[in-house]
C-alpha positions as CSV (number, residue, x, y, z in Angstrom):
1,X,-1.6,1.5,-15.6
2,X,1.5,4.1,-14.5
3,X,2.9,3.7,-11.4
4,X,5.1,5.8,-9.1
5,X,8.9,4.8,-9.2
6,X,8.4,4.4,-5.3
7,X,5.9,1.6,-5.7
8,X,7.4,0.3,-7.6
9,X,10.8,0.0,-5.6
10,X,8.4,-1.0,-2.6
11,X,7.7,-4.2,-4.3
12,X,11.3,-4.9,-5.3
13,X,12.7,-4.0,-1.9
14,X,9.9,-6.3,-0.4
15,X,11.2,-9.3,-2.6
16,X,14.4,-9.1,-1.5
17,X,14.1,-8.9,2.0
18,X,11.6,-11.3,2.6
19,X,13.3,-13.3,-0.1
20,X,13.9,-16.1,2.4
21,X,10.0,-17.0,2.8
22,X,9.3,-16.7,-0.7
23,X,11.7,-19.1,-1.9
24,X,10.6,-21.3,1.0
25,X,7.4,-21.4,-0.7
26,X,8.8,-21.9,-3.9
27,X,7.4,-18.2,-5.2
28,X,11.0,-17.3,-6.5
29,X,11.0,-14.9,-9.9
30,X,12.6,-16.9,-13.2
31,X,14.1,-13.9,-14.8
32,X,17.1,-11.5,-13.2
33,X,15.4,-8.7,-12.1
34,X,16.6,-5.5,-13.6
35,X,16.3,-1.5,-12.4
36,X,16.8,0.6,-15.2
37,X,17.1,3.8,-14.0
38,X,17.9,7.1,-15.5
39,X,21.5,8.8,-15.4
40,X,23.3,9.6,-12.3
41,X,20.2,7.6,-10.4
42,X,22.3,4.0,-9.6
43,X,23.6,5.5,-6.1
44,X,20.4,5.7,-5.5
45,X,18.3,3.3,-6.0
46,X,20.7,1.5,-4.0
47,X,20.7,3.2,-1.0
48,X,16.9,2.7,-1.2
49,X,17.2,-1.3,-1.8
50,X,19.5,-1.6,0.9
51,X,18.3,-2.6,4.3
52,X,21.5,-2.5,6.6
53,X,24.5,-3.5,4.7
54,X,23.8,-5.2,1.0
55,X,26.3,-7.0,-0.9
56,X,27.2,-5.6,-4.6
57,X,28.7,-8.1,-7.5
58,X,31.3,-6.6,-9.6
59,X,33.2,-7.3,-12.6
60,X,36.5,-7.9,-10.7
61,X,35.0,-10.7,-8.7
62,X,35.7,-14.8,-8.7
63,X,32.6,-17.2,-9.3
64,X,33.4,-18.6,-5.6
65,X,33.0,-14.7,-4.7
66,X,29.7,-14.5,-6.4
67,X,28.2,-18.2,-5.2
68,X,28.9,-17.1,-2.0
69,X,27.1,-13.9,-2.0
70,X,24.2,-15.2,-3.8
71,X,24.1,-18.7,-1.4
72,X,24.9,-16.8,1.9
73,X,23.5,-13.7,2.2
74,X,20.0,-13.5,4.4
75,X,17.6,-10.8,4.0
76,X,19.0,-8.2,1.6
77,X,19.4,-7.6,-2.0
78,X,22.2,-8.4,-3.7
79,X,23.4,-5.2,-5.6
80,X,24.6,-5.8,-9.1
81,X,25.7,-2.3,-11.0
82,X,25.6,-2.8,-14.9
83,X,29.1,-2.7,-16.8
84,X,28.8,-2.2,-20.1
85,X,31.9,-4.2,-20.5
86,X,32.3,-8.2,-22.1
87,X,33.1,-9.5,-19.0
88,X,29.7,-7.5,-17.0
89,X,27.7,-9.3,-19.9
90,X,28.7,-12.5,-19.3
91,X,28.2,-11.5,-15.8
92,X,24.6,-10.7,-16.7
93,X,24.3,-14.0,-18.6
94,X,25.5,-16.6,-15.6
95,X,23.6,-14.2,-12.6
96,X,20.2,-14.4,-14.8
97,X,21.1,-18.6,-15.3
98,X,21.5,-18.9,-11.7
99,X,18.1,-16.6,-10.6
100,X,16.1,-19.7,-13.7
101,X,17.6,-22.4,-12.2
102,X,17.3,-21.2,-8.7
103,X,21.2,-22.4,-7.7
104,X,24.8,-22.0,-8.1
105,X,25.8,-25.5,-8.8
106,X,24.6,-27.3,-6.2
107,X,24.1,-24.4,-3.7
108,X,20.7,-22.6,-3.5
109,X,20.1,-19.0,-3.7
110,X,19.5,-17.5,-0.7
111,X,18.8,-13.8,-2.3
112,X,17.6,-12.0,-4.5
113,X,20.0,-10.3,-6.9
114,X,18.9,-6.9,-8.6
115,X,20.4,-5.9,-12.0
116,X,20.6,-1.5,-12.2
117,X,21.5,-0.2,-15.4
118,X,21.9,3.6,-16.5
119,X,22.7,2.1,-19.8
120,X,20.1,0.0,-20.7
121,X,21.3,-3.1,-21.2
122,X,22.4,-3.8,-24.7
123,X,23.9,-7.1,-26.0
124,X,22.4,-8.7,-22.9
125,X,19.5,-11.3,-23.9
126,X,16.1,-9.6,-22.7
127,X,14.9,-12.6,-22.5
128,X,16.4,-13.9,-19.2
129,X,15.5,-10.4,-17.5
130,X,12.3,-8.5,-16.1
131,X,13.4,-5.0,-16.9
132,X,11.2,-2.2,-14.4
133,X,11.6,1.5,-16.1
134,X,12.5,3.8,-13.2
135,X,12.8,7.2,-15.4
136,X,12.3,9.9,-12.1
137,X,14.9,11.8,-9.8
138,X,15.2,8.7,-7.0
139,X,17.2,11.2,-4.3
140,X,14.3,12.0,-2.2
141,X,12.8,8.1,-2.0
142,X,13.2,6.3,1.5
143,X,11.6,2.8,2.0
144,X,11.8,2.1,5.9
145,X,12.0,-1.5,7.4
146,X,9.0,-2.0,8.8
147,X,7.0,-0.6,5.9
148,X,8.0,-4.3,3.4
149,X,9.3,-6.5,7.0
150,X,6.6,-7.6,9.2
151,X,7.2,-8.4,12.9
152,X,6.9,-12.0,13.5
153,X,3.3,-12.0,15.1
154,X,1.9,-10.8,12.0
155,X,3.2,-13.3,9.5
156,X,0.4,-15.6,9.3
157,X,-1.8,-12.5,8.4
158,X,0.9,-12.1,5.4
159,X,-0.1,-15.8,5.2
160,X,-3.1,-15.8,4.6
161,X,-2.9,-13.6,1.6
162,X,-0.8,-14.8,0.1
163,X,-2.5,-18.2,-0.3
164,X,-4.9,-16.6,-2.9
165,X,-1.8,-15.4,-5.0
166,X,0.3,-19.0,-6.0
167,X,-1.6,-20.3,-8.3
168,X,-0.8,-17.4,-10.5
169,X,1.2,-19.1,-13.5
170,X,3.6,-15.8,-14.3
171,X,6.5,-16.4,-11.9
172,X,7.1,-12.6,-12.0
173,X,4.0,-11.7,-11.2
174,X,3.3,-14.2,-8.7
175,X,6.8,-12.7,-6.7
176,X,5.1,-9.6,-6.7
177,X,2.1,-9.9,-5.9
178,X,3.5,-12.1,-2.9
179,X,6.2,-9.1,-2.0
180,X,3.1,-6.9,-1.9
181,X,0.9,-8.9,1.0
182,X,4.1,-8.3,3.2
183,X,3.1,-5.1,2.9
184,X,-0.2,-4.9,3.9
185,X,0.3,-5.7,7.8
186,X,1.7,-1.8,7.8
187,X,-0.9,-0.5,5.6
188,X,-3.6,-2.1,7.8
189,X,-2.1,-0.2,10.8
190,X,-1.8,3.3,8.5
191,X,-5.6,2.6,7.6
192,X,-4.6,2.2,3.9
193,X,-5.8,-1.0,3.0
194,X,-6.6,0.3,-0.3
195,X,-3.1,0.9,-1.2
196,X,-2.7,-2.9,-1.0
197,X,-5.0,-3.5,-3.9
198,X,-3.2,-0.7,-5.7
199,X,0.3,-2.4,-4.8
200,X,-1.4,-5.3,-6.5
201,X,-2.8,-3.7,-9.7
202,X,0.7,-2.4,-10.2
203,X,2.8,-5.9,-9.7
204,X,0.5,-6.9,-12.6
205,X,1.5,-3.6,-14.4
206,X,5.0,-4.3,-13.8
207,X,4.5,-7.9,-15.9
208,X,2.2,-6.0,-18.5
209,X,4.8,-3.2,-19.3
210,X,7.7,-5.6,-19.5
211,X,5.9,-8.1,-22.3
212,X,4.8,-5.0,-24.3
213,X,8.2,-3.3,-24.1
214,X,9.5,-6.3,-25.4
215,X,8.0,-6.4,-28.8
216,X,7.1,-3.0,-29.1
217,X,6.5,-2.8,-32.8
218,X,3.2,-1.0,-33.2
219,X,4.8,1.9,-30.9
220,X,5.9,4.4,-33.6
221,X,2.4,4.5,-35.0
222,X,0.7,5.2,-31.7
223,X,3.0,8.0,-31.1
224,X,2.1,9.9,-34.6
225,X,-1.3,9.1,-34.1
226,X,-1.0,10.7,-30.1
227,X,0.6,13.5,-31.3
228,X,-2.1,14.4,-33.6
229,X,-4.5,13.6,-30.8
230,X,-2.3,15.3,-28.3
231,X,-2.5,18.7,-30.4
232,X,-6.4,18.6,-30.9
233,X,-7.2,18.1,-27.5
234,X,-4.0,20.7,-26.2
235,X,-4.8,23.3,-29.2
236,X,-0.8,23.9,-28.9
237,X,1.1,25.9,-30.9
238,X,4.6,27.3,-29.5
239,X,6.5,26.2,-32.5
240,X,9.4,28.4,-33.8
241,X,11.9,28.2,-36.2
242,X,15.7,27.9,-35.5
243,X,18.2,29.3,-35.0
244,X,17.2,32.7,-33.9
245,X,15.2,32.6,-30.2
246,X,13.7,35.5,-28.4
247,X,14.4,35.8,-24.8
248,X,10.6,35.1,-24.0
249,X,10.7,31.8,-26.3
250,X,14.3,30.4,-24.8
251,X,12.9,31.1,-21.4
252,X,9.9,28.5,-22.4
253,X,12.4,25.8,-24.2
254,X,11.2,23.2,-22.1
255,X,7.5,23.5,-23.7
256,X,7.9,24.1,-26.9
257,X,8.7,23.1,-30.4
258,X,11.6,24.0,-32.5
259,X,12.3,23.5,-36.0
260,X,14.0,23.9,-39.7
261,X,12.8,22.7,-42.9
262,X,14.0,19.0,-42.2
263,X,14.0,18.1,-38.1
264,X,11.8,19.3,-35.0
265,X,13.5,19.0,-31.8
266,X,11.4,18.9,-28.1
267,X,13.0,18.8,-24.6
268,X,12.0,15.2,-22.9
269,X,9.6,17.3,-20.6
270,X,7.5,18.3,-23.7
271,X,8.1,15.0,-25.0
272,X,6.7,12.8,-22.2
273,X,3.6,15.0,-22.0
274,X,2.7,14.1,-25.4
275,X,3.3,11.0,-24.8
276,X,1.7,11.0,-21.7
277,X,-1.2,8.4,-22.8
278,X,1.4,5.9,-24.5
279,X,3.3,5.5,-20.8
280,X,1.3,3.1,-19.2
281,X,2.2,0.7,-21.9
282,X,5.6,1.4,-23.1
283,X,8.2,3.2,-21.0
284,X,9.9,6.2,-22.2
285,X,13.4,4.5,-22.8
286,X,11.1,1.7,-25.3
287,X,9.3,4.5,-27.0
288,X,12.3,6.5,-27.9
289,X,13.9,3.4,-29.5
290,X,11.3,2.3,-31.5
291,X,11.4,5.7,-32.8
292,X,14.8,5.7,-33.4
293,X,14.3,2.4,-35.1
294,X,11.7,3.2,-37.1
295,X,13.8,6.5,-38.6
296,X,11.4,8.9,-36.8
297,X,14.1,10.4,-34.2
298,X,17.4,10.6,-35.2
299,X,19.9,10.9,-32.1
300,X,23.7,11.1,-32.0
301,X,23.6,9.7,-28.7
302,X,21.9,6.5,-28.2
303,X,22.5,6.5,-24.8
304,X,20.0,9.5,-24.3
305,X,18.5,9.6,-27.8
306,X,19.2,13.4,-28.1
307,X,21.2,15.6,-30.0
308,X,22.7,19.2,-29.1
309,X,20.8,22.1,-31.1
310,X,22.5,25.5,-31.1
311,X,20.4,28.7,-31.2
312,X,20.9,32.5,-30.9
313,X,19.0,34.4,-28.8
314,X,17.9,38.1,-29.3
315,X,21.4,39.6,-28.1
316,X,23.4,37.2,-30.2
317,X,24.7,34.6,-27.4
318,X,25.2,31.3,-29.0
319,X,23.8,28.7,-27.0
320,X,23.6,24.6,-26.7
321,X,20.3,22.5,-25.1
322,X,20.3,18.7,-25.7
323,X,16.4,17.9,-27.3
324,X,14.9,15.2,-28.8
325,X,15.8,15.3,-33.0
326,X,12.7,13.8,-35.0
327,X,12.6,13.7,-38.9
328,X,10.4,16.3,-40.2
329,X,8.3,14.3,-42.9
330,X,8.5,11.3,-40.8
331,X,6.3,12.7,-37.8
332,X,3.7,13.5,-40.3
333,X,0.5,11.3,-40.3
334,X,-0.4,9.9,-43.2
335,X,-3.4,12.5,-45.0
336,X,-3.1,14.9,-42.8
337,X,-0.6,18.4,-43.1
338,X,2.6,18.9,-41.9
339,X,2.6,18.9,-38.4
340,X,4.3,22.4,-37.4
341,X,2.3,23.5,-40.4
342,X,-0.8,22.4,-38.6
343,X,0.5,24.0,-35.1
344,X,1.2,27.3,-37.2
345,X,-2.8,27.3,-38.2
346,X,-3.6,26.7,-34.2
347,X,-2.3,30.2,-34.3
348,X,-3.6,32.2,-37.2
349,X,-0.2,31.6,-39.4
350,X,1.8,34.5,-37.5
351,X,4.8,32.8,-38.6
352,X,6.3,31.6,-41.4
353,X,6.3,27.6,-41.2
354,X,9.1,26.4,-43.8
C-alpha cells in the first residue's frame, strides 16, 4: 500500500505529542524513529513535527544536555538532524539504545525523539531504527493541533479504540496504530471516519515497507521484470541516442530515455513511473541501491545515485541534467531483446538503436 507523505507525518506528529499517554500505557516504539526525507526537505519536516517550540539534539551537546531533553520535555518531539559525522553516529547509536530500553540511566523518557536524515543513514545499524521514506516536496504540509491532540472530554473515546490495538505484538506498529485513534475524534467531527481505517492500513504499511526495505534482495529482478511490463502496457518509445538532442526532445527530458551503446540514463520522474508498481513495497531510495548494488545503475554520487550527462542540442549549446545511469546489458531481461532495441520496434525502427 502507498501512502501520502502527509499521513504519514500525521501519524508521527501524533506519536509525539500524545507521547505522554502512550508511554503511560506502555505502547512506546522499540526502534528510533527515523524521517528520511529528500534533499533540502529537513527544515521542513520540522516545522511540521513541531507543535509550539520542540527541542533539537545536536552533535555539540553533553549527555546531561541530551537526558534532559529526552526526560523533561512534555508533549513535543524531540528533533534530532542527522550528521553524517562519527560523533552524530554514535549519537544515533546511544539515542536508538535509550528509545529500546525506554530510559536514560535511571530517568524515563518523556518524548519521543525523531531521527531526519537527507543522507540516509549509512554506518548507522538499521537495526535499532524504523526508517519512514518521505521522498515528496514537504513545503506546503501543515498538521494543525487539534487535528492529532484531542480535547480532554474526548479522551475516553480515543480510549476505547485503542483497547482493540495493544495486543498487537510489533511495537512499531502498535505505536501507530495507537497515534492514529487520537486522530479519529477530529475525523469523526469532519465526517471522515473512513480516513481512520485508512490511517490504520497505512501504520501497518509503514511496518511492511520498513521489514521489506531491509532485506531487499529480490528488488533488482522485480524492476527488470516491471520495466518490461511497464513498456507493454505504456507501448513507450521516446528513446534517443546521445549526445545530439532536438529542441522538441530536450524540452521532453523528463519523460524520456537516453542512451549510447553502453548506459541509458532516465530523469527520476520517468524513473518512479516505471517503477510505480514496485513503490508500495520498496521505497525509491531502497530500489536505487539495490540497483546500484546489483551493478544495474551505476552513479557517481551515491548520495542521489545520479550522474551528469552532457548533450548538444540542435544549435550547438552544450548542456548538463543529472539522470539516473543504468548499465546497458544489465537492464536487459534474460530471453528477451535489448531494451531500447525493443522501444525502437514500438516505433517502426525510425532510429538507429546502437
Amino acid at each position: 500500500m502507498q501512502f501520502d507523505d502527509v499521513d504519514a507525518l500525521k501519524l508521527v506528529k501524533a506519536l509525539g505529542l500524545n507521547y505522554p499517554i502512550i508511554s503511560m500505557i506502555e505502547s512506546t516504539p522499540a526502534r528510533l524513529i527515523t524521517l528520511a526525507v529528500s534533499e533540502h526537505q529537513m527544515k521542513a519536516a520540522c516545522r511540521i513535527l513541531e507543535n509550539y517550540k520542540a527541542p533539537i539534539i545536536g552533535d555539540y551537546m553533553t549527555p546531561s544536555q541530551i537526558s534532559q531533553v529526552l526526560c523533561e520535555t512534555n508533549s513535543e518531539c524531540v528533533l534530532f538532524p542527522f550528521s553524517p559525522t562519527r560523533k552524530g553516529k554514535e549519537l544515533v547509536r546511544l539515542i536508538a539504545l535509550a528509545v529500546q530500553m525506554g530510559c536514560v540511566g535511571n530517568k524515563k523518557l518523556q518524548a519521543l525523539p525523531v531521527l531526519i536524515t537527507e543522507t540516509g543513514v549509512q554506518g548507522c545499524d538499521i537495526d535499532n531504527l524504523f526508517v519512514i521514506y518521505l521522498r515528496g516536496d514537504l513545503s506546503a504540509i501543515h498538521i494543525s493541533l487539534n487535528e492529532i491532540v484531542p480535547p480532554d472530554e474526548q479522551l475516553e473515546v480515543v480510549f476505547d479504540k485503542i483497547r482493540n490495538y495493544l495486543t498487537i505484538k510489533n511495537t512499531e506498529e502498535k505505536a501507530l496504530m495507537i497515534s492514529a485513534c487520537f486522530l479519529y475524534p477530529h475525523l469523526k467531527k469532519e465526517a471522515k471516519v473512513y480516513k481512520f481505517m485508512q490511517m490504520l492500513k497505512i501504520a501497518s504499511a509503514l511496518v511492511e515497507q520498513d521489514d521489506n526495505n531491509r532485506d531487499p534482495y529480490e528488488a533488482a529482478e522485480l524492476f527488470i521484470e516491471e520495466l518490461y511490463l511497464w513498456q507493454e502496457r505504456t507501448q513507450f518509445q521516446d528513446v534517443y541516442p546521445l549526445p545530439e538532442l532536438e529542441m522538441s526532445i530536450e524540452s521532453r527530458i523528463d519523460t524520456i530515455l537516453l542512451y549510447t551503446d553502453q548506459y541509458i540514463y532516465v530523469k527520476d520522474k520517468l524513473f518512479e513511473q516505471i517503477c510505480q508498481a514496485l513503490l508500495g513495497t520498496f521505497s525509491v531510495d531502497v530500489l536505487k541501491s539495490a540497483l546500484t548494488e546489483a551493478g544495474i545503475v551505476y552513479p557517481e554520487n551515491t548520495k542521489t545515485y545520479s550522474v551528469k550527462v552532457g548533450y548538444r542540442n540542435i544549435v550547438g549549446e552544450y548542456k548538463r541534467e543529472r539522470m539516473i545511469r543504468f548499465r546497458r546489458e544489465k537492464l536487459n531481461r534474460a530471453g528477451d531483446m535489448d531494451f531500447v532495441k525493443l522501444c525502437q520496434n514500438q516505433k517502426g525502427g525510425q532510429d538507429n538503436a546502437y
